[in-house]
C-alpha positions in Angstrom: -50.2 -16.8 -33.2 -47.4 -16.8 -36.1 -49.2 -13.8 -37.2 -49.1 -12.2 -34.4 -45.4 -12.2 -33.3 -44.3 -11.6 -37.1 -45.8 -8.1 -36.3 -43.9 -7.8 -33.5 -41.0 -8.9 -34.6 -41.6 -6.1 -37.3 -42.9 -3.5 -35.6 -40.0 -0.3 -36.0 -41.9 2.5 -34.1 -40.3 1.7 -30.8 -36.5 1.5 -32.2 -36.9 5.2 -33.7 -38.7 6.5 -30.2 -35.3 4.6 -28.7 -33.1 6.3 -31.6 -34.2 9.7 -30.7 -34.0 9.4 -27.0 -30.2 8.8 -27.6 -29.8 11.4 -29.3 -31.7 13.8 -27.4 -29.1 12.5 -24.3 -26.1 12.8 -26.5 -27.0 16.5 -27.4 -27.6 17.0 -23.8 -24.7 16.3 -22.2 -22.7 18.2 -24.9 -24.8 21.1 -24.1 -24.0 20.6 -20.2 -19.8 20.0 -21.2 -19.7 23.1 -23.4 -21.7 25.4 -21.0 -19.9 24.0 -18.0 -16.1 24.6 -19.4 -17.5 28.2 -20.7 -19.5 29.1 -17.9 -16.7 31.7 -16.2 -16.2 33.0 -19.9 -20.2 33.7 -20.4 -20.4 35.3 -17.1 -17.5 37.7 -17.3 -19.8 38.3 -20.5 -23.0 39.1 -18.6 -21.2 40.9 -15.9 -19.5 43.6 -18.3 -22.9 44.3 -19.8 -24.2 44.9 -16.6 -21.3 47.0 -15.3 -22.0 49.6 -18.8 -25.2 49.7 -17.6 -24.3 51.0 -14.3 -25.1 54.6 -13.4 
């Protein structure tokens, strides 16, 4: 039984899986805050390519 919760206590895998989740949310919602506070900027973008495009 010692054994057996010396293993757990030991065991890492989890705490990475839990590291990179973080991270993966952090990158995320800097994504969403940059895109969001360029978003009339990128489409003013788009919209003058399509407009030289125009016939």
């Amino acid at each position: 039984m010692k054994e057996i919760m010396k293993r757990l206590l030991a065991e890492e895998s989890g705490q990475g899986m839990t590291e990179y989740a973080l991270i993966l949310a952090l990158v995320s919602v800097v994504a969403i805050g940059v895109l969001t506070g360029l978003g009339d900027r990128i489409q003013d973008v788009f919209q003058s390519v399509l407009d030289g495009f125009a016939p």
